[in-house]
Residue, then its C-alpha position, 0 to 999 in steps of 0.5 A: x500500500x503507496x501513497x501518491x508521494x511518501x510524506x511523514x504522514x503517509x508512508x508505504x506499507x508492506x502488509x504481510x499475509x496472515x490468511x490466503x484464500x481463493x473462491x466463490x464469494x456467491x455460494x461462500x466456498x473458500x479454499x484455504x492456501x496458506x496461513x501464518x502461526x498467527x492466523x491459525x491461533x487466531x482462527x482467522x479463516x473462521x472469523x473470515x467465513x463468518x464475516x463474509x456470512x453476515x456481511x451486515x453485522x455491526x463493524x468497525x474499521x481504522x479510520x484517519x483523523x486527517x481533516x478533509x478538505x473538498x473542492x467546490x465546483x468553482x474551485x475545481x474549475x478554476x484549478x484546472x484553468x490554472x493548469x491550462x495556463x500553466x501548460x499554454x507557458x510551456x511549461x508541461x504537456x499534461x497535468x493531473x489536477x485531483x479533489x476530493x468529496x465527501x459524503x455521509x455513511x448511512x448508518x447501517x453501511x458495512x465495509x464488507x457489504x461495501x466490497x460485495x457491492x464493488x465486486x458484483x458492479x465491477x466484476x473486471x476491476x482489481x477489487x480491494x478492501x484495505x483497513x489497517x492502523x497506519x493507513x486508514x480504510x480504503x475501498x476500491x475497483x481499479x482498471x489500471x494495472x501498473x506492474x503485473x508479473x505473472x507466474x509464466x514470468x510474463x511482465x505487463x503494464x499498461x497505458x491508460x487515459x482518456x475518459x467518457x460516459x458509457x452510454x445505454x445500449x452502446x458497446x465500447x466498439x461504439x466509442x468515439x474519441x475527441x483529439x484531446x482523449x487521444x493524445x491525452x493517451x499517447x502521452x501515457x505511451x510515450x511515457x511507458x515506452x520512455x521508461x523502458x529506455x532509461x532501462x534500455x529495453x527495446x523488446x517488448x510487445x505493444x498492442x492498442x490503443x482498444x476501447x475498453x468499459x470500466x464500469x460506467x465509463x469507457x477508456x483508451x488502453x494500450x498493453x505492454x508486455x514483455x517475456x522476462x525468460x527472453x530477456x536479461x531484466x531480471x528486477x524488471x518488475x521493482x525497477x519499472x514500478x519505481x520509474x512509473x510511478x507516479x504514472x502521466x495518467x494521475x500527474x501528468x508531463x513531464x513527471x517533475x513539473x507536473x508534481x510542481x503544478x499540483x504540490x502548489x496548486x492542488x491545496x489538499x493530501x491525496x493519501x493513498x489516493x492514485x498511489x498503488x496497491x496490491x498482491x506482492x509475490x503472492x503464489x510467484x505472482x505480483x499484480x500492482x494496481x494505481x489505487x483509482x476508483x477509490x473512497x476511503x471510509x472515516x468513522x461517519x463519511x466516506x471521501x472519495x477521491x477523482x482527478x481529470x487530465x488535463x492539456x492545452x484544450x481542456x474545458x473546465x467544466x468538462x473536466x468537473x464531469x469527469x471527475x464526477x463520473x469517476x466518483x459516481x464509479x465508485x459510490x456503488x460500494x455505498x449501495x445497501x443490499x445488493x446480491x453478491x453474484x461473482x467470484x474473486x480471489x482475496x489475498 
């Protein structure tokens, strides 16, 4: 768990795994992998099924103290006319302004209910619920894989940028994309491909940009991929996450003067918001997402956190609905009562 920059107050955690387990949360069949001396004393597995039992009984979760500070619409707006100006200077090619909401928790809301919710409404995203002392409580569903080593020793990562709504009874195949979406994406390529030179990596393969759906929204997407059996790159995985992150798509471009952009603009803590989160060499596999799509749970709110790309011919008013449609992706977790129908796997 990684913050979007490590600060006193928000530092990177290693949480190691007590309990992990694979299965079908629909008809709650899990199988047991493997456990620590202190999940086994503690009957964690039990406690587990019989939490994902009554995903409604009464919960607590770690929760931060950190004041909240949420942009109204004109703020917001006026944040990213600072940042067209600050582009039409030369100064960058893309900046990634980010704000924050903050709503009330009905309170009847479960966490876990939450996760279920998440699950069943986006059944393609890296799904997580993340509660510990020194980093509050996170719900997400994020489309964006930052490194994934898989246990074919197959290396992936991906561009991803540009955003709209999905419309009803459209398909992605349907999609059609402004000139700024598009080079808002081929920035986020330009900058993968950028990273693989500094570590001079010139076989790869690179397929897109696709359409793809990720819940209500629909984005551009390239893939990368590289067979580390066929190369000599064997801290790949540890080298392209540092040089990644954070990626265009959350800062923006250049990577230095875009993070002088917002350190002195954005005017509030990210947190773990479009920081990374996920499975390290778990089973020989590691699976790194950038922690979009998220709302982090106070004791009485949830926070949910959006950014929107922003280039030379933005609108600020459509960039304010963007980030609206992002929040709506993940205000879902907050519905109460809905059928658990899919499968995943928990680590």
């Amino acid at each position: 768990m990684h913050p979007f920059t490590v600060t006193e107050e928000n530092k990177p955690y290693f949480l190691e795994a007590d309990l992990l387990f694979q299965g079908n949360f629909r008809e709650n069949h899990l199988r047991f992998l493997s456990s620590s001396e202190k999940a086994v004393s503690g009957n964690f597995f039990g406690k587990l099924q019989e939490a994902l039992q009554q995903p409604d009984a009464p919960a607590t979760w770690h929760s931060a103290a950190e004041p909240v500070f949420t942009a109204s619409k004109s703020v917001y707006e006026e944040l990213v006319q600072n940042g067209i100006d600050f582009l039409k200077k030369g100064n960058a090619e893309k900046v990634v302004p980010s704000r924050c909401a903050q709503v009330a928790l009905s309170p009847h809301f479960r966490p876990v209910t939450g996760f279920f919710n998440l699950l069943k409404q986006y059944p393609h995203a890296f799904v997580s619920l993340v509660s510990a002392p020194e980093t509050g409580t996170w719900l997400g569903a994020s489309p964006e894989i930052l490194v994934v080593k898989d246990k074919k020793n197959i290396f992936r990562t991906m561009a991803l940028a540009g955003t709209q709504k999905l419309a009803a009874g459209l398909s992605p195949a349907d999609a059609i994309w402004r000139q700024k979406e598009i080079e808002e994406q081929s920035m986020v390529v330009r900058y993968v491909i950028s990273c693989f030179k500094k570590i001079r990596l010139r076989e790869y393969v690179e397929t897109g940009p696709r359409t793809v759906a990720a819940g209500n929204l629909l984005h551009l997407r390239s893939d990368f991929c590289v067979p580390l059996n066929e190369e000599e790159f064997p801290n790949l995985t540890s080298r392209m996450l540092h040089l990644l992150h954070p990626t265009s798509a959350v800062c923006g471009q250049p990577k230095e003067a875009a993070l002088d952009f917002l350190n002195a603009h954005e005017n509030y803590n990210r947190r773990y918001y479009s920081g990374y989160l996920g499975p390290v060499n778990v089973q020989h596999e590691t699976a790194v997402y950038v922690n979009l799509r998220c709302l982090e749970l106070r004791e009485n709110s949830a926070i949910l956190y959006a950014g929107a790309g922003v280039t030379v011919d933005s609108d600020p008013t459509k960039e304010w609905q963007e980030t609206e449609l992002k929040m709506q992706t993940v205000s879902a977790a907050l519905q109460l009562n809905t059928p658990l129908d899919d499968t995943a796997t928990g680590y």
